[in-house]
C-alpha positions as CSV (number, residue, x, y, z in Angstrom):
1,X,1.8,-21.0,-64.1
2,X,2.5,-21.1,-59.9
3,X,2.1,-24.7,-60.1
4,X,4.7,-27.7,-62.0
5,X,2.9,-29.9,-63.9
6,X,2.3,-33.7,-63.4
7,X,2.2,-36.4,-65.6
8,X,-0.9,-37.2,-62.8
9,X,-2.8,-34.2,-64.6
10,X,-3.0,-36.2,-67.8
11,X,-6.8,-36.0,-67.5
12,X,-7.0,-32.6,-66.9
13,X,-4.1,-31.4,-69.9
14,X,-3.3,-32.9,-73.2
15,X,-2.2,-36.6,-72.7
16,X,1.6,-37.4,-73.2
17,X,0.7,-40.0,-75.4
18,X,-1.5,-38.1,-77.2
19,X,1.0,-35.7,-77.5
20,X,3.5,-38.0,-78.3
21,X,1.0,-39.6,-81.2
22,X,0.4,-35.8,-82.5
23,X,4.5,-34.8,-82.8
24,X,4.7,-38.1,-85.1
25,X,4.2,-39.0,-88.5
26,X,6.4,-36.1,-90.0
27,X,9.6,-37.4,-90.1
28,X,9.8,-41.8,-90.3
29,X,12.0,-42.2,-87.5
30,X,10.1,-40.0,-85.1
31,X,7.6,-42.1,-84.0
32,X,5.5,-41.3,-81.1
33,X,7.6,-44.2,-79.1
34,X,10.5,-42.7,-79.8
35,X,9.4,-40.0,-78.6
36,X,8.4,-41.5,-74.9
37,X,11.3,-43.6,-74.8
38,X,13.1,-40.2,-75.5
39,X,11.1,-38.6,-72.5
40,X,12.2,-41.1,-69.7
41,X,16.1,-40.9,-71.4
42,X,15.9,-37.4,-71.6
43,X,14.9,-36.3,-67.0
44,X,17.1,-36.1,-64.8
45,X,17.2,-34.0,-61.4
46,X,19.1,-33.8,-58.9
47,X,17.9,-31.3,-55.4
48,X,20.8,-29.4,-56.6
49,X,19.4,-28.4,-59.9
50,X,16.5,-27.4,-58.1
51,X,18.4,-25.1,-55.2
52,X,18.0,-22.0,-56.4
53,X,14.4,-22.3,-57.8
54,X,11.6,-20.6,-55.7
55,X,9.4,-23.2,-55.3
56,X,5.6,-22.4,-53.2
57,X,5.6,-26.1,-52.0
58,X,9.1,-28.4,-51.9
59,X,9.2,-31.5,-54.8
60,X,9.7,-34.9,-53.8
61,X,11.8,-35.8,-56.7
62,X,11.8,-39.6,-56.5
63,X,7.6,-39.5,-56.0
64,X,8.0,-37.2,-59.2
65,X,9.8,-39.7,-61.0
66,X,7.6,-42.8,-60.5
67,X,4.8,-40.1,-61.6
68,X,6.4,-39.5,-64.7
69,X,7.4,-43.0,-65.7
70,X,3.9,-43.9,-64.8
71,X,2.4,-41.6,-67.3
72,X,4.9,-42.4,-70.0
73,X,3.5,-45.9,-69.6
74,X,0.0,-45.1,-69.8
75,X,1.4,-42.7,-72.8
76,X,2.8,-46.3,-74.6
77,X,-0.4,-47.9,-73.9
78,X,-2.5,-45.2,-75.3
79,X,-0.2,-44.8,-78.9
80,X,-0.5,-48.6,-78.9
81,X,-4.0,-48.8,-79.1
82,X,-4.6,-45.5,-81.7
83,X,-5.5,-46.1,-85.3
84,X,-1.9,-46.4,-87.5
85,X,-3.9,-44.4,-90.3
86,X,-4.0,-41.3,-88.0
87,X,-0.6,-41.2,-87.1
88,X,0.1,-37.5,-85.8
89,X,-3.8,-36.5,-85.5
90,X,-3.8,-33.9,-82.5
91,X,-7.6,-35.1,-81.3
92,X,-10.1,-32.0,-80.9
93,X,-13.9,-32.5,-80.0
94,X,-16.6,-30.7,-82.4
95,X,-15.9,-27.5,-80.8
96,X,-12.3,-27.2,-81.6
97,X,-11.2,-28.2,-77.6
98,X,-7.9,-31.0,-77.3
99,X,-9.1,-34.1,-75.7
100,X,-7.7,-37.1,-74.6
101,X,-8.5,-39.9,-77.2
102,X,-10.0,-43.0,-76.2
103,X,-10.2,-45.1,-78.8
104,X,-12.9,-47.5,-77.3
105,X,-15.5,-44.8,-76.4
106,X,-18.4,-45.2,-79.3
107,X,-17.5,-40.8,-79.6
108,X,-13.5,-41.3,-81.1
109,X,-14.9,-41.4,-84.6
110,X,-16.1,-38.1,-84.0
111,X,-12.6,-36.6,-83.2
């Protein structure tokens, strides 16, 4: 990959809190907001842990940040609004493909 990616891809990749949702249910105390509340704990940079990586274009690290907290967010709202019953589901359409769940579109029974 020649490109980081952002929690602003979410529609393009796997969501992170449908990720999140999918990691849970194994263990009890791993639940998938533990797991985002892990995520935000768990980043830190600094520009000198980024000095001697080759980068193509330079990373704004605080613009990074707010990106990722954003999408943690939208990752809380997302596990908030799944069905408890399908607690660590990892959501594929008919033809095997991840998608992003949306539990409000008349399709997400056909996940």
């Amino acid at each position: 990959m020649n490109t980081l990616p952002t929690p602003a891809d979410n529609a393009a990749r796997q969501h992170i809190g449908a990720l999140a949702w999918a990691a849970s249910g194994k263990d009890p105390g791993l639940t998938p907001e533990y797991i985002l509340d892990w995520a935000l704990r768990g980043n830190r940079f600094f520009p000198e842990d980024l000095a001697d990586v080759r980068l193509s274009v330079p990373i704004d690290l605080k613009a990074t940040k707010h990106t990722w907290i954003v999408a943690v967010n939208e990752g809380r709202e997302l596990v908030a609004r799944l069905p408890a019953k399908e607690l660590g589901c990892f959501y594929v359409n008919a033809a095997g493909q991840p998608v992003n769940p949306d539990p409000d579109s008349p399709n997400f029974s056909q996940l």
